[in-house]
N, C-alpha and C positions, 0 to 999 in steps of 0.2 A: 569680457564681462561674463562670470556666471552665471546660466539659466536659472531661474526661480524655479525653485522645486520645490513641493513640500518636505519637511527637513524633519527627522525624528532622531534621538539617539540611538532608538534600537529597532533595526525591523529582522520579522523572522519570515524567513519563505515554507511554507506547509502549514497547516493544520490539524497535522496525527496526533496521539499522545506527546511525542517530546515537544511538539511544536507549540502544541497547549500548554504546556507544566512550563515550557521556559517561558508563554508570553503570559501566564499566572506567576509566577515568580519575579519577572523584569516589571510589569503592572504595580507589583502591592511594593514594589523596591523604589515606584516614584517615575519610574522612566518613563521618558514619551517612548509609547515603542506599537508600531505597523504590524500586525499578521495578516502576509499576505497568501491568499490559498483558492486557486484555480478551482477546486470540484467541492465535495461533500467536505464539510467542518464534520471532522473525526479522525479522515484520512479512509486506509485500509480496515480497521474495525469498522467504518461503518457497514459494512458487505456482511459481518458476523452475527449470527444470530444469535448465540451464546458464548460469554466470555465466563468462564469458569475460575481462570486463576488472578482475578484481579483482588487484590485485598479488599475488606469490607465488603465484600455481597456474598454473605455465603449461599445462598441459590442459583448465584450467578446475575447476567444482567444482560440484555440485548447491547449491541456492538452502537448502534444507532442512537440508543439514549446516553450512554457511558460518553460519549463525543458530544453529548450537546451538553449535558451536562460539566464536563470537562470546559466545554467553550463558555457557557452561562457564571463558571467561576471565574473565568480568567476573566472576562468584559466586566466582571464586578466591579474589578479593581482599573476600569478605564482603559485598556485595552481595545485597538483600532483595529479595525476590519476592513479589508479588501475585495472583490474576489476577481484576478488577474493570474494570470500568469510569468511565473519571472522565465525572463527570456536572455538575461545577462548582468554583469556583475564588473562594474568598472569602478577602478580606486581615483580621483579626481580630490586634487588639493587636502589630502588629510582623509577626508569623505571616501563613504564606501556608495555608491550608485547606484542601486537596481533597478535595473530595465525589466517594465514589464509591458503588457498590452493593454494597461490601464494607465499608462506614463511612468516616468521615472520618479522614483523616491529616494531619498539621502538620509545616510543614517550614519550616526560614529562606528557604529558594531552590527554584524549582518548575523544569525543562525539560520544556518541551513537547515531545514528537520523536515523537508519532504519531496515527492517528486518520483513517483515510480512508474511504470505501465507494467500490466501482465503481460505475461509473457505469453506467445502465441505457439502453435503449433506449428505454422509454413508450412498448411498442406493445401492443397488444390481445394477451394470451394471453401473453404475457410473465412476470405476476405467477401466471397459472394453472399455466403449463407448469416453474415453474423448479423445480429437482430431479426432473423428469420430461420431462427432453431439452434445457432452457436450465440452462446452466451459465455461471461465469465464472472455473473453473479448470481449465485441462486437465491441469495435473499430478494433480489431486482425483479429474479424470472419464473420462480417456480411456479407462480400460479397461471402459469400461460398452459402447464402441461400437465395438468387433471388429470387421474386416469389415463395415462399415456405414458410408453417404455421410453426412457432416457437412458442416455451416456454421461456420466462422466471420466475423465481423463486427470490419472494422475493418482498418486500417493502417498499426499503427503499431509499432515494435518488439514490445511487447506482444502484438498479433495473430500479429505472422510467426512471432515464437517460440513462441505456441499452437499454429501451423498446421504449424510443422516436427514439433512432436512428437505430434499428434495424425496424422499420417500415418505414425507407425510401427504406428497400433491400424487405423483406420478403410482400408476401401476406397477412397474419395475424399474429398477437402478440398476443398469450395470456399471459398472467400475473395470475402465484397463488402466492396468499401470503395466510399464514396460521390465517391470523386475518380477521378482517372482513373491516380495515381501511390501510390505506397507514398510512407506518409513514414517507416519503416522505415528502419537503419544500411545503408550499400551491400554489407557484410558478409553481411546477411539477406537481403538480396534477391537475392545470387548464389545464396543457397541452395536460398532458397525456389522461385526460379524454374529452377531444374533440376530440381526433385522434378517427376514423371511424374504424378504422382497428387493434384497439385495445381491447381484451375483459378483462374481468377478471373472475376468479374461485377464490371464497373467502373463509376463514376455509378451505382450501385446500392443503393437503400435498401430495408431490412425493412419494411413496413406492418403486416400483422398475423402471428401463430403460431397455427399451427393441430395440431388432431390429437384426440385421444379418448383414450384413458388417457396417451400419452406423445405428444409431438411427431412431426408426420407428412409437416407442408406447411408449406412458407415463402412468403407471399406477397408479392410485390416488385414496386418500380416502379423504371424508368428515368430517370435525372433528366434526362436529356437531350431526350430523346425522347416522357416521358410513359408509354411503355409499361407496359403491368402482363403480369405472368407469375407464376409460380410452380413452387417447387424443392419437391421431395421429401424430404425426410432426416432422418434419426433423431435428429438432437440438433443446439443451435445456440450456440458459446460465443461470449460478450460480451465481448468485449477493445476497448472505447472509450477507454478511461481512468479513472482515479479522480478523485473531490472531495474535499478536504479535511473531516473530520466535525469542525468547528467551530462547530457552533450553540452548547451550551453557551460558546462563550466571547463571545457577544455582546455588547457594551455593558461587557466586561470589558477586551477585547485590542483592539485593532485591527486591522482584517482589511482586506485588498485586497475587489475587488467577488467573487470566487469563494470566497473564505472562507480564504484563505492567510492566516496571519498575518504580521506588516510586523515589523521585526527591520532591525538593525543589524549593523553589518558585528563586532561583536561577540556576534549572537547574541542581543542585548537587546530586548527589549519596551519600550511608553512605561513601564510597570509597575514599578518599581523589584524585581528579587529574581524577578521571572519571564522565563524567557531560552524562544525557540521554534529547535527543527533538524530539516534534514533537508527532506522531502518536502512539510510541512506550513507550510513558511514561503515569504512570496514571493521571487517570482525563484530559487527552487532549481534547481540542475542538474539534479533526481531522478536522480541516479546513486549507487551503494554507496560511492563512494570520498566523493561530495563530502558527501553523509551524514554518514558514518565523520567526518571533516574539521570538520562543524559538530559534531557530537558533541564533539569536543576540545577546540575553541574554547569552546563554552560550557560544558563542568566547568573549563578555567582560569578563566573570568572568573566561575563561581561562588564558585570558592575565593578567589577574592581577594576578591568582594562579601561573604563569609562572613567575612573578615578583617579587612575594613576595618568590619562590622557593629558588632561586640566593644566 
């Protein structure tokens, strides 16, 4: 006999951009359909303090309200809310089953559209110090460090745009990136490099974190050169980039070698009934718009798989 589960046609795992626009599209299309999402309704924008390239805001728009706003359209249209984490993905009698740590749910059609962790540095003092001066949100932590010289680490949009807004709180910003260039939009880089209070340490990697109840010293070496030194400062945000958190789906989905899942220009898995968007699938732009974009594409080609099920 099968377990009574709650039973939906469509459940989607995340709630970034694609995860929202596919459960506003599957929503106003009539479907019963679950979003289920472990942390902040947005995803990764909500960490953004300024979203610049999203259509419609020409001043831009904080990262934080653009996700609630995103979620307050979808639920218009009836749209269910979780907040669990999926922890597995099993195909039972037709049915697609995700396991989560809120119970299992059943659904005809699953979208994947979230599920990432930042990526860390793996340096000594790292996992001791973090919430006591390693952070890896500055919108979360900048006002812990008023007047006070910070680190960040890293190059890459993600960085810049840490480092422009933690220089409204902090006395100094420095920025190591381990190359000698920002790979950074040219946008950000005009910004970033006018701010006064901003330095930079190039060819420059973190070795260990130090300090005694909160972080106090950065120890660094020069890739170039070999050099070892060390920086002072009271807290050091991690803006590397994210990984995809796809170990649950092992031996399930198909993944690239970094853990992306592999999808079809419609959004499809080899998996019949499970579709991946967004951030989490290979070759993404990671941009809100192209998110947005896989989001649509895969609630149309649910509904028509849901159609053509019958």
């Amino acid at each position: 006999m099968m377990p009574d589960r709650p039973r939906y046609e469509v459940i989607i795992i995340g709630a970034g951009p694609a995860g929202l626009t596919a459960g506003l599209y599957v929503s106003r299309a009539r479907l019963h359909c679950l979003l289920v999402e472990r942390g902040l309704f947005g995803g990764q924008i909500a960490n953004a303090e300024r979203i610049e390239n999203y259509p419609g805001f020409p001043e831009g728009i904080d990262g934080l309200e653009l996700g609630q706003l995103m979620l307050a359209q979808a639920t218009r249209y009836g749209l269910k809310t979780v907040t669990a984490e999926a922890t597995g993905i099993e195909l039972q009698g037709g049915q697609r089953v995700v396991k989560t740590t809120e119970g299992d749910f059943e659904a005809g059609a699953v979208i994947i559209a979230g599920g990432s962790q930042r990526q860390k540095l793996g340096v000594f003092g790292e996992e001791e110090f973090t919430g006591k001066g390693v952070s890896y949100c500055a919108t979360c932590d900048a006002a812990f460090f008023r007047d006070q010289s910070i680190a960040v680490v890293g190059g890459g949009d993600a960085a810049i745009s840490e480092a422009l807004h933690l220089v409204r709180f902090a006395s100094k910003v420095t920025v190591i990136h381990r190359r000698r260039a920002l790979r950074a939009t040219r946008i950000l880089q005009e910004r970033v490099f006018a701010e006064s209070k901003i330095q930079f340490l190039w060819n420059t990697a973190v070795e260990v974190i130090e300090g005694e109840q909160f972080v106090r010293k950065l120890r660094l070496k020069q890739l170039k050169t070999g050099e070892k030194s060390a920086l002072e400062v009271a807290g050091v945000f991690v803006s590397i980039g994210v990984k995809p958190d796809t170990g649950y789906l092992r031996g399930i989905l198909p993944l690239d070698n970094v853990g992306h899942i592999i999808t079809n220009e419609n959004m499809e898995t080899t998996v019949s009934g499970i579709l991946a968007v967004g951030d989490i699938r290979h070759n993404s732009a990671r941009q809100v718009i192209t998110a947005a974009g896989d989001g649509a594409t895969a609630a149309i080609n649910v509904e028509r798989f849901l159609t053509e099920s019958e």
